[in-house]
C-alpha positions as CSV (number, residue, x, y, z in Angstrom):
1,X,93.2,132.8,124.7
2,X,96.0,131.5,123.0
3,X,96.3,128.3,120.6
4,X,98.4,126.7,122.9
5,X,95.2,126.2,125.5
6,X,92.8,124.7,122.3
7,X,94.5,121.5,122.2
8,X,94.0,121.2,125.7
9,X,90.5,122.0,125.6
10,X,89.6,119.6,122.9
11,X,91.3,116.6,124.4
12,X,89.6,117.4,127.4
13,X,86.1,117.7,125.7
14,X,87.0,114.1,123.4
15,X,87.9,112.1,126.9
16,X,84.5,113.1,128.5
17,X,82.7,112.2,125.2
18,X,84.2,108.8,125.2
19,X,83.3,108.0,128.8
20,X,79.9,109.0,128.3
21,X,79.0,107.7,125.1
22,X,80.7,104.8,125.4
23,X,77.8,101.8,125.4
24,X,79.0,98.2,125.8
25,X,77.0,96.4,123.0
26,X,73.7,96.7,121.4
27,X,70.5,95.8,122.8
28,X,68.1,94.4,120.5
29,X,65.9,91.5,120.3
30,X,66.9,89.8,116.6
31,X,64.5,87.5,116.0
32,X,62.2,90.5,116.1
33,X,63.9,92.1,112.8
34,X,62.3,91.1,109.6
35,X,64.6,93.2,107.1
36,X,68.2,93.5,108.8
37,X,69.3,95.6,105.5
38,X,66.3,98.7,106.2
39,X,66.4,98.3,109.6
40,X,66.0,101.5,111.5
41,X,68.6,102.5,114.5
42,X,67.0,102.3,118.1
43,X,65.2,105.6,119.0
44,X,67.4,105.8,121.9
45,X,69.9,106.9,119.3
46,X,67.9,108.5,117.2
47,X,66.8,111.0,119.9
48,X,70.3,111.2,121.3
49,X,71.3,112.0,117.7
50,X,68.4,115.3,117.6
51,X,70.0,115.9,121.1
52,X,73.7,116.9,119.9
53,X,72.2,118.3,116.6
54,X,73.1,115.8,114.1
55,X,70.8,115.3,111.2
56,X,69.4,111.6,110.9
57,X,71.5,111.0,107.4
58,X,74.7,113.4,108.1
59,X,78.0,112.0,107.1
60,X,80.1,109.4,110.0
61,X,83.4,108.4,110.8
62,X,84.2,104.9,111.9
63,X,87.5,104.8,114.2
64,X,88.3,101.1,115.2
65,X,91.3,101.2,118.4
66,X,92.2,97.7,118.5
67,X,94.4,97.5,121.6
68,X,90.9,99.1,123.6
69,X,89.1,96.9,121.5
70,X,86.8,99.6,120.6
71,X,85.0,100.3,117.4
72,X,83.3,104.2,117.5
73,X,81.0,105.8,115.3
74,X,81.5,109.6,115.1
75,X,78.9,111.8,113.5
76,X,78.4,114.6,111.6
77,X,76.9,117.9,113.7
78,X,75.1,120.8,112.0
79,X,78.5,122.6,112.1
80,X,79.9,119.9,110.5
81,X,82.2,119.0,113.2
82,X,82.5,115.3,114.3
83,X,80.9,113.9,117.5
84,X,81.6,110.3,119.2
85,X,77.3,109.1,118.8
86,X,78.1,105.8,119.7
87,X,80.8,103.1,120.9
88,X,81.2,99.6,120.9
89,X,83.0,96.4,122.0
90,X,84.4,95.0,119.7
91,X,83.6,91.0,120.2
92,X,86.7,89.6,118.6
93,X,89.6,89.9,116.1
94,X,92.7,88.0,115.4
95,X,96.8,88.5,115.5
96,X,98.2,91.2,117.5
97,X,98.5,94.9,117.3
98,X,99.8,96.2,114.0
99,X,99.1,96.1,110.4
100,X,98.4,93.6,108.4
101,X,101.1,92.2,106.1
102,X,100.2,89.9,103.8
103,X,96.9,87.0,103.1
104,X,97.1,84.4,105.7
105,X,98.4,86.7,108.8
106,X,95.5,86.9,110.6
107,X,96.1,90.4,111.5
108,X,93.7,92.8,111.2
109,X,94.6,95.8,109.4
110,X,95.4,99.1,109.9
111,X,95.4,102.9,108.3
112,X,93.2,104.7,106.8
113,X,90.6,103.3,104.1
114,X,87.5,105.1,102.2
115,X,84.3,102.9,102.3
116,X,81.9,103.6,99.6
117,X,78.0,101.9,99.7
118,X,79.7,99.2,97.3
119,X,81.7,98.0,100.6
120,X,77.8,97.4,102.2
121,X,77.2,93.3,102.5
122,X,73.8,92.3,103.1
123,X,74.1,88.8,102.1
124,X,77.0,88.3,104.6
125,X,76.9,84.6,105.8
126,X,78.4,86.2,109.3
127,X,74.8,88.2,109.6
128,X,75.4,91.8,108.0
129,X,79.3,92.9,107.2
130,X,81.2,95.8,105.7
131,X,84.2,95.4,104.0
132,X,87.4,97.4,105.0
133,X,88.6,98.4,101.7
134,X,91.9,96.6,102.4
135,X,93.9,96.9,100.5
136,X,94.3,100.3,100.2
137,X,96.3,102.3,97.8
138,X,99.4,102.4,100.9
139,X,98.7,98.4,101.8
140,X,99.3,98.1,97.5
141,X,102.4,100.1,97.1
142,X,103.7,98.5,99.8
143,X,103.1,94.9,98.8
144,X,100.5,93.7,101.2
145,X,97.8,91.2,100.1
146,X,94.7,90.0,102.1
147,X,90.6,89.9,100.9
148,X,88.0,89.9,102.4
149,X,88.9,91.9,105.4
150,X,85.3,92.3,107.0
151,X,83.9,94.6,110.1
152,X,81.1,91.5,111.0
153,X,78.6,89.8,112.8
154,X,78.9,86.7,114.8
155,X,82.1,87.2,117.0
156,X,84.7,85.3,115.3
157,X,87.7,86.6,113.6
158,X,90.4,85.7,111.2
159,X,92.2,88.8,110.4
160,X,88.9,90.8,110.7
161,X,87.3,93.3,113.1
162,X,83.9,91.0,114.6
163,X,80.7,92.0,116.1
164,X,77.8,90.9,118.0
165,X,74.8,90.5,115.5
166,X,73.1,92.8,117.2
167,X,76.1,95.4,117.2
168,X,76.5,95.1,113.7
169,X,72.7,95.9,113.1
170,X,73.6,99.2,114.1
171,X,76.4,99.6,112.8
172,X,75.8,99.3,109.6
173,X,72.3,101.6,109.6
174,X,74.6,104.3,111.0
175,X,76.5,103.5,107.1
176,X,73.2,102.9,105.1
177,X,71.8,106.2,106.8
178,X,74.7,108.1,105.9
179,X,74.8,107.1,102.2
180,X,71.4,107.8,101.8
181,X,72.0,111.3,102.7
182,X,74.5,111.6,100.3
183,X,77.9,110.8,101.8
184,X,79.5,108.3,99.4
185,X,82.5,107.8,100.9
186,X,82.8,106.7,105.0
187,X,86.7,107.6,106.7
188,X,87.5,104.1,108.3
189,X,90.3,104.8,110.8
190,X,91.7,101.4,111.8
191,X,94.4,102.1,114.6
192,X,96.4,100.2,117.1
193,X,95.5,102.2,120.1
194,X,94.4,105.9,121.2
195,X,97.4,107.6,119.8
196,X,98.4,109.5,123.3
197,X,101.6,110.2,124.4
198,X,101.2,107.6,127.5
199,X,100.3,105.0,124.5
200,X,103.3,106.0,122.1
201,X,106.0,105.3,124.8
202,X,104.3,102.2,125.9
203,X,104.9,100.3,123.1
204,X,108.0,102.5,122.2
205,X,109.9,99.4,121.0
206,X,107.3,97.7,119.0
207,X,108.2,96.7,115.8
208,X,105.6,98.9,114.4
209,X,106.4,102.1,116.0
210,X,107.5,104.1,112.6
211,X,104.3,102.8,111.0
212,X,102.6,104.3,113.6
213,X,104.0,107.4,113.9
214,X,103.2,107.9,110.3
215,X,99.5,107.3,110.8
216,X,99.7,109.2,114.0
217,X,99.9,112.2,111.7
218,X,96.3,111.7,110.5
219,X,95.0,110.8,114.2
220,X,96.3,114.2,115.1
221,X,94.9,116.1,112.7
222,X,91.5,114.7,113.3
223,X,91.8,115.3,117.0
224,X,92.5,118.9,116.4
225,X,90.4,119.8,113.6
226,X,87.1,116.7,114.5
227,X,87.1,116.2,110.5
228,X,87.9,113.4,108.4
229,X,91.1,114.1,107.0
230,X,91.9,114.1,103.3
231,X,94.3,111.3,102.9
232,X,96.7,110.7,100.2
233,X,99.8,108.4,99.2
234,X,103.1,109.3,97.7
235,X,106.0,107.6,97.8
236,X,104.8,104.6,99.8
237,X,103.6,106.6,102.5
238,X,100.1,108.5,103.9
239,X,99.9,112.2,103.5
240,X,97.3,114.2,105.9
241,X,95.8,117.4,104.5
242,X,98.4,118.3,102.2
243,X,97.9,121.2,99.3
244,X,99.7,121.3,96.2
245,X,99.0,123.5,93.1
246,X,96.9,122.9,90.1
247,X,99.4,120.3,88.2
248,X,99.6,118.5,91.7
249,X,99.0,114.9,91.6
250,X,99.3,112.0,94.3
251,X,100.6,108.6,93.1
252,X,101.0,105.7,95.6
253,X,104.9,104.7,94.3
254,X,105.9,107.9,92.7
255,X,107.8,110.9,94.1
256,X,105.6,113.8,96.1
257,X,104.6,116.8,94.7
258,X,105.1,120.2,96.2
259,X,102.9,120.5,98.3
260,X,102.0,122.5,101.9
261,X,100.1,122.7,104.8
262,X,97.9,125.2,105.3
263,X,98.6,127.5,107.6
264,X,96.3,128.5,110.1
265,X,96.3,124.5,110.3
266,X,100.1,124.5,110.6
267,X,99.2,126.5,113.7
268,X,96.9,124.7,115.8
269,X,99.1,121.4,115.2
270,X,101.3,123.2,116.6
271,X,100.0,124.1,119.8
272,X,98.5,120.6,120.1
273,X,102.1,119.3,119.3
274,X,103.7,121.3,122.4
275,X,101.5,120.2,124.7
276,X,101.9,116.2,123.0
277,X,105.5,116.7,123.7
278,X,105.6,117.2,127.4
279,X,103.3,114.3,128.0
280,X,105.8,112.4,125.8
281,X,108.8,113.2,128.2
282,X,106.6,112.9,131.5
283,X,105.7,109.4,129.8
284,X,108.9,108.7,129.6
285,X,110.0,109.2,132.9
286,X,106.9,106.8,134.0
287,X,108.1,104.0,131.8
288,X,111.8,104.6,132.5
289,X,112.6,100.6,133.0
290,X,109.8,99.4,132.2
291,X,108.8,97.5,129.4
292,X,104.9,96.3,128.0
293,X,104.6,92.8,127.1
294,X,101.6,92.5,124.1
295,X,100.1,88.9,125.3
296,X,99.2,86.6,122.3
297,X,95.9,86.0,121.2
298,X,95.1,82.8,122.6
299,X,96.2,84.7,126.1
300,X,93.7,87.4,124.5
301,X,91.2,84.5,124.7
302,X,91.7,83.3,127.9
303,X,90.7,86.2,129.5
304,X,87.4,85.9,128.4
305,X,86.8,82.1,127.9
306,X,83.9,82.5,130.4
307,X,82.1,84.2,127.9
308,X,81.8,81.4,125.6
309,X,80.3,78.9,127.9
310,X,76.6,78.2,126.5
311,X,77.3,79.1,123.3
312,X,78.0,77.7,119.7
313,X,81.4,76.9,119.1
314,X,82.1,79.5,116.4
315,X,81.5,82.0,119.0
316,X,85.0,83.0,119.7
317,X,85.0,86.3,121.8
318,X,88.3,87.4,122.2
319,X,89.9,90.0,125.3
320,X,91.2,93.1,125.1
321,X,95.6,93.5,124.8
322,X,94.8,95.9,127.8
323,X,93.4,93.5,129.7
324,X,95.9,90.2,129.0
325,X,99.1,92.9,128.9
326,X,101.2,93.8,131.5
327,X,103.8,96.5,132.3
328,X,107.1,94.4,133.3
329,X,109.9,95.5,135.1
330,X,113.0,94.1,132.6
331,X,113.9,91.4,134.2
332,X,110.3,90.5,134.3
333,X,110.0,90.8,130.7
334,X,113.0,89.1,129.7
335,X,111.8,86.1,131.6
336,X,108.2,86.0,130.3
337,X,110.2,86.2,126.7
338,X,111.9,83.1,127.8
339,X,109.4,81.3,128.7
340,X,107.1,82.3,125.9
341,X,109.7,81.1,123.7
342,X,110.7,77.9,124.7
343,X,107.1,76.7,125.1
344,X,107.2,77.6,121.3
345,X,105.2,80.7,121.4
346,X,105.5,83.7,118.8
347,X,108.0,85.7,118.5
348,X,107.7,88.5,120.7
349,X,106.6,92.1,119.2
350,X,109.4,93.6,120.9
351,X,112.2,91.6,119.4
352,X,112.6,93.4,116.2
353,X,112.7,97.4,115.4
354,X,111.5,98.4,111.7
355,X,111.3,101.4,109.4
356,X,107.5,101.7,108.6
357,X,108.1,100.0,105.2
358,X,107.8,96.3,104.9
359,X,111.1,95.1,103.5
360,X,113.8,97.5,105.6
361,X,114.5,96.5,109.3
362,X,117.2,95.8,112.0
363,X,117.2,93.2,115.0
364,X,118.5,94.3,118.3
365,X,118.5,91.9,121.0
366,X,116.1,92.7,124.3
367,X,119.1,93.1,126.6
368,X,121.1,95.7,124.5
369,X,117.3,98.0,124.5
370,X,116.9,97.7,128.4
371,X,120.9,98.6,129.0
372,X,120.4,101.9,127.0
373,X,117.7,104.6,128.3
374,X,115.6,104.8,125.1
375,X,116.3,107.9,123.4
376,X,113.3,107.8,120.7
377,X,111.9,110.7,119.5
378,X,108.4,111.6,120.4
379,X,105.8,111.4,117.6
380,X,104.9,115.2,117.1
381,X,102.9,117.2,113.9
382,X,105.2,120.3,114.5
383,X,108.8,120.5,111.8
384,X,109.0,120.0,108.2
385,X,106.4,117.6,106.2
386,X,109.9,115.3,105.1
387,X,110.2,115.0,109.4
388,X,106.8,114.2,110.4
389,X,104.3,112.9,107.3
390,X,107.2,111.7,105.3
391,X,109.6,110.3,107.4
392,X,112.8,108.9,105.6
393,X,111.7,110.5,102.3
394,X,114.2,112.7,100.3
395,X,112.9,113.4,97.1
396,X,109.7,115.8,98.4
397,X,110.2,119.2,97.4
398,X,108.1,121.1,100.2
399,X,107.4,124.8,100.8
400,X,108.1,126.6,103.9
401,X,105.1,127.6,105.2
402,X,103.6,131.0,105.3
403,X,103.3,132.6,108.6
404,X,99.7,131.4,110.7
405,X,96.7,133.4,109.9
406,X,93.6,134.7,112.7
407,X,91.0,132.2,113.2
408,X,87.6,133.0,113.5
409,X,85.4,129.9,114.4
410,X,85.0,128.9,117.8
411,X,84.8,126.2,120.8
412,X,84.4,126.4,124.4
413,X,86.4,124.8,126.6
414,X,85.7,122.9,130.0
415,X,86.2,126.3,132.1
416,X,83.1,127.8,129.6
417,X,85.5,130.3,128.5
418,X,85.2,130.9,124.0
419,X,87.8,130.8,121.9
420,X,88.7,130.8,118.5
421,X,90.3,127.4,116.8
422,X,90.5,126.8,112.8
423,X,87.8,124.9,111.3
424,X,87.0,124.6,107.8
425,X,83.5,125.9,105.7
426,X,83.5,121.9,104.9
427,X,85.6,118.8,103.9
428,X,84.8,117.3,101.0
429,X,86.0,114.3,102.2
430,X,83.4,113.9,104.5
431,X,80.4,114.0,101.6
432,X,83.1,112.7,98.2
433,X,84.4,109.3,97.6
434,X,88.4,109.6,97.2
435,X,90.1,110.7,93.9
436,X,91.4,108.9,91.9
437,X,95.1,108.6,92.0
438,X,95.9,110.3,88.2
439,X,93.1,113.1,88.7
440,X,94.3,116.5,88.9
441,X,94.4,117.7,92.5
442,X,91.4,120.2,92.9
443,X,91.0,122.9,95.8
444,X,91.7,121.3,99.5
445,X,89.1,121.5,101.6
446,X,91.8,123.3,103.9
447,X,92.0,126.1,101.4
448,X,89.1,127.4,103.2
449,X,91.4,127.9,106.0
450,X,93.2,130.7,105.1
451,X,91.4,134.2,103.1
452,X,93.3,134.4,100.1
């Protein structure tokens, strides 16, 4: 079967995980826990775990989608491919969708950040937390401040991602587990929503939309690959599974090196890419006219206020942006803008398109947007690096890349037929903490890809 069907067949195989992995909190009696730091995850998981061949202590992925207000926890198999073990609702976190800018925002960030067993808090006064990493090295070159950006107990949230207790307890065995088997560095993928086409033209002409594109790269590669992947920063901006030679190095501010993508990888993006496209356009046709509105978060809140009744006041669940947004016709939308306004609300997401660095943007009023059919290119992994991971860079010297080469792995898709699709020996990314930024650039992980 061709590459152009693999893409197809993993989405297909993710979306079913999801649904049937996807538990709404943990369910465990606290008071019955005498060392929250040692203590063991439910056997329910445990056998679930010996089910889908995953070793107890093999290396996990954490991938938070805020706008779903989900928080997963994907898993190491024996073939070292990821799996989604486990998914949670996440109880509350503050702002709105996008990243977070600078300390006192209340936004919760988002990219992609490398937790080590350093970022592990025990002695958390919101019951057990783990620290985000924030700021990274792209949140630093780009100027944004913020500390002690937490993933926590207690369900209440000021520019954090917050948990039950009881969620959390899990949580962060599935991180001590992991570390004990050797993993010293956890992928945290913190992103606005499930990056699918549908979701890219929704919020089309959010302020944010070049930011996410950028990241989008990473989300893709993990979707067709179901590894962690290797993340770098050049010239202000993330860089997914990139080679360069052996005087290669990555530095946050300075200028890219040559670098590539592997081939055979270069491939199967490709495929994925062409089928991401036509959903794109099909989207677009759906949303012709119409136009999201992101609610605030105290219309977040309101939602779910019956939740709090009964408990403490700290408890401060908040609702999902799926459940307080609405798809507005634009005369629907301009309204709503109106009156959010004048009854001194926030600004609206919509108001304001940016570049995704922090400093260069444009206004355009609402009315101009809805006249003109939007004519916004879809966010794809095909074309040259400078057009997709490096978007508005000019100074990256990058290789064509060499033509694709056979893969032999397999998967099988919904229909039970096999077919190949490229998968690597092993990512070091998935077992090694980060490099540092002025280390010589050693062998990719991809490298394994090709058979030079």
């Amino acid at each position: 079967m061709r590459l152009k069907h693999i893409a197809f067949a993993l989405l297909v195989a993710t979306a079913l995980t999801g649904c049937n992995d996807t538990l709404d909190s943990a369910k465990i009696d606290l008071s019955t826990v005498k060392n929250k730091k040692e203590q063991p995850l439910p056997s329910s998981i445990v056998a679930e775990m010996q089910k889908r061949n995953m070793p107890r202590q093999s290396p996990i992925m954490i991938r938070i989608l805020k706008e779903e207000g989900k928080l997963e926890i994907w898993k190491a198999k024996a073939d070292n491919r990821f799996d989604v073990i486990k998914s949670y609702d996440i109880c509350a976190w503050s702002g709105k969708l996008g990243p977070k800018v600078k300390e006192g925002d209340r936004q919760a960030p988002e990219g992609f950040y490398s937790l080590t067993p350093a970022h592990l808090n025990p002695n958390s006064q919101y019951y057990l937390a783990i620290n985000t990493g924030f700021p990274n090295r792209y949140d630093a070159a780009n100027g944004r401040s913020g500390t002690n950006l937490m993933i926590h107990g207690a369900c209440s949230s000021s520019g954090c991602y917050s948990m039950t207790d009881e969620q959390v307890l899990e949580i962060y065995a599935f991180a001590r587990d992991a570390f004990k088997g050797g993993q010293t560095s956890i992928q945290l993928q913190a992103l606005p929503f499930r990056m699918s086409a549908e979701n890219m033209v929704r919020h089309r002409d959010n302020q944010n939309y070049d930011f996410w594109k950028m990241i989008k790269t990473g989300y893709d590669n993990f979707e067709v690959t179901k590894r962690p992947p290797e993340v770098n920063v050049c010239e202000k901006k993330y860089v997914f599974n990139q080679q360069t030679d052996s005087n290669g190095k990555f530095a946050p501010a300075a200028a890219c090196p040559t670098m590539s993508t592997p081939p055979t990888l270069v491939s199967a993006l490709s495929s994925y890419s062409k089928t991401y496209e036509l959903a794109y356009q099909k989207a677009m046709d759906k949303y012709d006219g119409k136009v999201w509105y992101e609610p605030t978060e105290a219309e977040r809140k309101a939602v779910v206020a019956g939740k709090r009744k009964g408990r403490e006041l700290a408890y401060a669940p908040t609702g999902t942006s799926l459940e307080a947004g609405k798809l507005l016709s634009q005369s629907e939308f301009k309204q709503m803008m109106e009156k959010r306004m004048a009854s001194g609300g926030e600004k609206p997401a919509t108001t304001v398109l940016a570049s995704a660095g922090p400093t260069s943007a444009r206004t355009a009023s609402i009315n101009e947007r809805m006249m003109v059919k939007q004519d916004r290119l879809p966010a794809t992994t095909t074309g040259s690096i400078a057009n997709t991971q490096l978007r508005g860079a000019q100074t990256a010297s990058v290789p064509s890349a060499p033509a694709p080469q056979a893969a032999t792995p397999t998967v099988q898709t919904a229909q039970g037929t096999t077919v190949a699709v490229p998968v690597p020996e092993q990512n070091p990314l998935a077992y090694t903490a980060t490099q540092p930024v002025t280390e010589t650039a050693k062998k990719p992980a991809w490298k394994f890809w090709s058979k030079d």
